[in-house]
Each structure stands twice: as structure tokens, then as C-alpha cells.
VEXTOR-72461 format. One line per 2 residues: number of its first residue (from 1); for each residue z negated, y, x negated of N, C-alpha, C. Coordinates in steps of 0.05 Angstrom, whole numbers. Example, Ala and Ser with C-alpha at 12.3 -4.5 7.8 and 13.67 -1.06 7.14 Angstrom:
BEGIN
1) -156:-114:-264:-156:-90:-246:-156:-66:-264; -142:-45:-257:-143:-21:-273:-157:1:-258
***
This chain:
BEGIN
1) -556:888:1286:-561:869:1308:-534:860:1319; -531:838:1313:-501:827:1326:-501:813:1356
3) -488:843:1372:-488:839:1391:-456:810:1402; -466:792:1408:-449:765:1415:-438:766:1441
5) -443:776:1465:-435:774:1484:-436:799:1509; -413:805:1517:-423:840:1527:-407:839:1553
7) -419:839:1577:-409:833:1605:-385:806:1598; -392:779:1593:-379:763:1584:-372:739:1607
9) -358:718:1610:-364:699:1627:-349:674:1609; -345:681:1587:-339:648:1561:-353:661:1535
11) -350:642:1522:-359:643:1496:-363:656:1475; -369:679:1461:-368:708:1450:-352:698:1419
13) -341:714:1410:-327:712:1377:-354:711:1363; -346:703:1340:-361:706:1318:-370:732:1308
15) -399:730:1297:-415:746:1281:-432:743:1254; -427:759:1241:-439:757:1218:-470:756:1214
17) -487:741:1212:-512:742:1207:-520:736:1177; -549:765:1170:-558:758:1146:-566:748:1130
19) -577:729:1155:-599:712:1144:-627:715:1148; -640:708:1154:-678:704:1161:-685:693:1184
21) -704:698:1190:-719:703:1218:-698:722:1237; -706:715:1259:-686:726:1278:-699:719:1313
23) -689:743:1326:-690:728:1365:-671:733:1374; -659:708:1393:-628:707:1407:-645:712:1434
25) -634:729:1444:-634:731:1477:-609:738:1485; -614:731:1516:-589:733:1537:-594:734:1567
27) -584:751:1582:-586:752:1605:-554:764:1619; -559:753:1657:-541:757:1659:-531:737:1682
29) -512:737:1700:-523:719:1723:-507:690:1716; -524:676:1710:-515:643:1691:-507:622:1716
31) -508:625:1735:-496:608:1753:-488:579:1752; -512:572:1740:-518:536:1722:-507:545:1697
33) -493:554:1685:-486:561:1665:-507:554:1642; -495:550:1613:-514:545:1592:-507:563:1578
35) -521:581:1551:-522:594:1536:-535:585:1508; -513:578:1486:-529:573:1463:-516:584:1440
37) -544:592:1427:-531:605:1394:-532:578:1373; -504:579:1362:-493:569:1347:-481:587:1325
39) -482:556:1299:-471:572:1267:-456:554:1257; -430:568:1240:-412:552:1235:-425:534:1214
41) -415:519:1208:-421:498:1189:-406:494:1170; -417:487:1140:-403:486:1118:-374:480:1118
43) -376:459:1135:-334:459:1138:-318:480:1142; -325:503:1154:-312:524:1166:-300:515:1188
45) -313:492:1205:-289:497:1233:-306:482:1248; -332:465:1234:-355:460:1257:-374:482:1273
47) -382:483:1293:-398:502:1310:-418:478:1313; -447:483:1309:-470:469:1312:-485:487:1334
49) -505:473:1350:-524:485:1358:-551:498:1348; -557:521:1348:-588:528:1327:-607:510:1349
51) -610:506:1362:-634:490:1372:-641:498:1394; -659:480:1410:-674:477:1428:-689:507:1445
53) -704:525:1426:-703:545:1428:-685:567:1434; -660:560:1430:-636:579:1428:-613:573:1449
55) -630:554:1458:-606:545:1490:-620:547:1514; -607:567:1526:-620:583:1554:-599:577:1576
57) -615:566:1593:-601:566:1624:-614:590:1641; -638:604:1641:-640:636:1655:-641:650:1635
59) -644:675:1642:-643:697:1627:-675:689:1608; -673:694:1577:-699:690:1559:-684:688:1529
61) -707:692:1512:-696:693:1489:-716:662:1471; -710:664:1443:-719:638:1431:-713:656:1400
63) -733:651:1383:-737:652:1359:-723:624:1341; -702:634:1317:-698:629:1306:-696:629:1272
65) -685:604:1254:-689:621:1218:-659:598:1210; -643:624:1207:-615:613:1192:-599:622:1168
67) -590:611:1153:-581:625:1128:-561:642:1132; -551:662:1114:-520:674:1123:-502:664:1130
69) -494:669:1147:-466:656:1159:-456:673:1176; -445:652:1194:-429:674:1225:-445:644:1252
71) -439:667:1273:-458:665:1289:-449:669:1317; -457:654:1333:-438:662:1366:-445:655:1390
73) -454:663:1409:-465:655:1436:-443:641:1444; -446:605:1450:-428:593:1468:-438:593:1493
75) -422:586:1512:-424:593:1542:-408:567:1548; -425:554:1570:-413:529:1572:-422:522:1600
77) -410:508:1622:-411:501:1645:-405:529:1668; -429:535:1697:-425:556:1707:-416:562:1735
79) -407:577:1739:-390:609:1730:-411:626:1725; -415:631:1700:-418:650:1687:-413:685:1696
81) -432:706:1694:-409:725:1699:-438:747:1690; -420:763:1679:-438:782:1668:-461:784:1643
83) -455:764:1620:-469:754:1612:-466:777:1586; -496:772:1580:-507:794:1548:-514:775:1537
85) -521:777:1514:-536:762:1481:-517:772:1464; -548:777:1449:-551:792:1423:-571:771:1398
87) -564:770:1379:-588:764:1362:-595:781:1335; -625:786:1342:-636:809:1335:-660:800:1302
89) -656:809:1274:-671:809:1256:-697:812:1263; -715:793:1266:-742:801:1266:-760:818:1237
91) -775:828:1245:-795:851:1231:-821:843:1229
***
């Protein structure tokens, strides 16, 4: 489970994801702040958004399905402070 973001208040590094089904959650005090899981993109230097599902302004998670790649909670607007997300292989 690639944990993305751990008492954070910007953007978490990159993570390796397997591939499948999956749930991004995040909590944490977002202070207008936005939270979205993003995957790099075939160029190696685009960051896309996974979607609609996967961009949280409170604390909540969103089901997603992405191929292997790498993977990263952006953090955008705010102040931010204290922020978790993880995205977790579903079963």
C-alpha cells in the first residue's frame, strides 16, 4: 500500500503502483485545500489527474483502476497541514 502523504502540507513524491483496482483516501486538516491522485504519463514528466473520484477537498476516499506506473497525492491551494493519503489495492 503506497503510502503518498504522511503529516504533509505539499505534494507527496512519487509511488510505485501495481496496477488494478485500487482506493485513494486522505484525511487531514485541508483548509480549502485540494487533494488529488495523479499518474505520470507516458512522457515521463506529465502528472495527470485519476479523476473526479480521486479529488478530495474533506477528508474521504474514491475508488479507482490504473495501470502500473508511479503515483502521487498532489496538494494544491489551502494551507494544508497535516495531511495523510494512501492508495490502497482493493480485494
Amino acid at each position: 500500500m503506497p503510502q503518498l502523504l504522511s503529516n504533509a502540507s505539499s505534494t507527496g513524491s512519487a509511488a510505485e503502483w501495481g496496477g488494478g483496482l485500487g482506493v485513494f483516501a486522505a484525511a487531514g486538516t485541508f483548509s480549502g485545500a485540494t487533494i488529488k491522485l495523479q499518474f505520470l504519463c507516458p512522457d515521463g514528466s506529465t502528472w495527470a489527474d485519476v479523476g473526479a473520484d480521486t479529488t478530495l477537498t474533506v477528508a474521504g476516499g474514491g475508488v479507482f483502476v490504473l495501470p502500473p506506473g508511479r503515483i502521487r497525492a498532489a496538494v494544491s491551494g489551502g494551507p494544508p497541514s497535516g495531511m495523510y493519503a494512501q492508495a490502497e489495492q482493493a480485494k
